[in-house]
N, C-alpha and C positions, 0 to 999 in steps of 0.2 A: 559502376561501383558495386563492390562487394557484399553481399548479407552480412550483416555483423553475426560476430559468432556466442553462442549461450556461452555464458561462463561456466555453467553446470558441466557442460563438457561430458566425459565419461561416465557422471552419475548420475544422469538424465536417463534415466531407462524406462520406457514406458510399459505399462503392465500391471500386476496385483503384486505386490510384496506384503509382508510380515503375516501374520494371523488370518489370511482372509478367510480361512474355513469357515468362520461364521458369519461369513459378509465380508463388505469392507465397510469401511466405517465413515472414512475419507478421502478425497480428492485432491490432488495435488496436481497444479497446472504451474509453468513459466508463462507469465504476459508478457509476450516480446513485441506486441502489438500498439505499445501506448508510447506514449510523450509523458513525460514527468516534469514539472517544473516547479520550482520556489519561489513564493513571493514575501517578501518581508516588508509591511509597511511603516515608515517612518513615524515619529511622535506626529501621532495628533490625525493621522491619515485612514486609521483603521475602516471607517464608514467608507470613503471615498476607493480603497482597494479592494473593498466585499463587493463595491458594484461594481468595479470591474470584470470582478472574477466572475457576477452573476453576467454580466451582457454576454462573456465574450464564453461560457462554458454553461449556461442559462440556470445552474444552481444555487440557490439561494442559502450561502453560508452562515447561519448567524454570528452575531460575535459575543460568542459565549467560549471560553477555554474549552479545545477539543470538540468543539460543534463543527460537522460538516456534512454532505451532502452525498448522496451518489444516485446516479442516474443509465443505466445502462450498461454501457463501458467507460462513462465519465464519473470521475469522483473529484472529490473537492473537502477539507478539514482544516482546524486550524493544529497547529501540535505547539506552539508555546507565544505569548504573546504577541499578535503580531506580524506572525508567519503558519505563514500557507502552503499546504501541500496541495499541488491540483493535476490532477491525471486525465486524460482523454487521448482516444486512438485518434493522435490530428497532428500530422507529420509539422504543421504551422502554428502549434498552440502557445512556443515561446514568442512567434512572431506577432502573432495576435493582441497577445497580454501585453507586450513591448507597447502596441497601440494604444492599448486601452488605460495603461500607466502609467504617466509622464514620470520621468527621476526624479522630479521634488518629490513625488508621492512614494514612492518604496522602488525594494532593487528586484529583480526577477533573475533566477541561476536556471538553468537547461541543466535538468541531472540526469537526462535522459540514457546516455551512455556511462555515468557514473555508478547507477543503481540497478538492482534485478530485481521486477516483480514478481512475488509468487502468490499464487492465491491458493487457498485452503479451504477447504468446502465438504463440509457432510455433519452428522449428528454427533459425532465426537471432537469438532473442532474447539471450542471452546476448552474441553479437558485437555485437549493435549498438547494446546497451546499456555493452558494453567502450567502445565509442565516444563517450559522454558521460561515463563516471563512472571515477576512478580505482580501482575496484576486481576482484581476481578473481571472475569471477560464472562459474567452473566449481563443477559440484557440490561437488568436494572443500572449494572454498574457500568457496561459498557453498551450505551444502545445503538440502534442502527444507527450508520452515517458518522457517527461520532469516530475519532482519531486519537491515539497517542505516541509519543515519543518514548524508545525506553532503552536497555539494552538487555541482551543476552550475552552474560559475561562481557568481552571486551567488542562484541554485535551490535553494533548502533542499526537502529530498526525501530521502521513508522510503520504503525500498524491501524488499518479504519475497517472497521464493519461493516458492510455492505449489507447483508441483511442476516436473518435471525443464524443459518448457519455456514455462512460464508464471511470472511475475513481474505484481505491483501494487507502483505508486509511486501515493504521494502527497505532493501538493505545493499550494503555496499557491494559491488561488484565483485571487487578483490576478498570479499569474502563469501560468496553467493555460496560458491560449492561445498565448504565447510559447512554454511548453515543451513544448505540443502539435506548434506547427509544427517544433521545431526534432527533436524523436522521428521526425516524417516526412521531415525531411531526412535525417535518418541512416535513417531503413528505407527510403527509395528504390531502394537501390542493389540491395537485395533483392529488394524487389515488398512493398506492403503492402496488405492489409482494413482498410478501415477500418466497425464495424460496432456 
């Protein structure tokens, strides 16, 4: 079987672009390494699909809107009642949570091939993420582990804080390279890795 291919394609160039003379500012990586899955749970199930998700990814989600988890290369949020984003480098992760969930309790989607991670990382992440998205992305307003849903223009993109200056968005595939280029326009001004 074949490697699947980046969507990023041609605009994947690794290296320093924009401003770096003063540094770079930012980091800019594709995760092609993870499993991506959705878990939606049904009325009345929410307790019963957070321990799921804790046995089988051992994070402990609370159920608080946008409360979640990361651990490594695993992470775990909630982005709107109910539903669960939950990522880990584990080629078996939709297969596992299938175990762990029977269908009375919620549905589980494999978006593994539908979406492209990218992670963003350095001291100007937060500003230059303020730059595409109408949200506070200071810790207070967005802290570690925590998750949201949003869009950029017509970009639908789940975004969770990993820690004080790293953040993973994911976004639709069919639009990965557009939103690729345009995350580089906005880290230019800084200096970016792309890596």
């Amino acid at each position: 079987m074949a490697e699947p291919q980046s969507p990023l394609g041609h605009t994947f160039v690794p290296g320093d672009h924009g401003n770096s003379a003063g540094g770079i500012g930012l980091v800019l990586t594709e995760r092609n390494d993870v499993s991506i899955v959705q878990v939606t749970a049904w009325r009345g199930t929410i307790p019963a699909i957070l321990a799921a998700i804790s046995d089988v990814t051992g994070l402990n989600v609370p159920d608080k809107p946008g409360a979640g988890r990361s651990a490594g290369e695993k992470s775990a949020f909630g982005f709107s009642p109910g539903r669960y984003f939950i990522v880990a480098p584990s080629d078996d992760l939709e297969e596992r949570l299938r175990k762990a969930i029977p269908l009375e309790t919620g549905t589980i989607i494999d978006l593994t091939h539908g979406r492209t991670a990218i992670r963003i990382k350095g001291p100007w992440s937060e500003w230059v993420l303020s730059k595409l998205f109408a949200i506070d992305f200071s810790e207070h307003g967005f802290p570690v582990g925590f998750g949201r849903a949003t869009l950029h223009h017509d970009i639908h993109t789940n975004i969770q804080r990993i820690d004080a200056e790293t953040f993973d968005l994911y976004v639709f595939r069919t639009f990965a390279r557009s939103f690729w280029q345009t995350l580089g326009h906005a880290a230019a001004e800084v200096g970016y890795r792309v890596e």
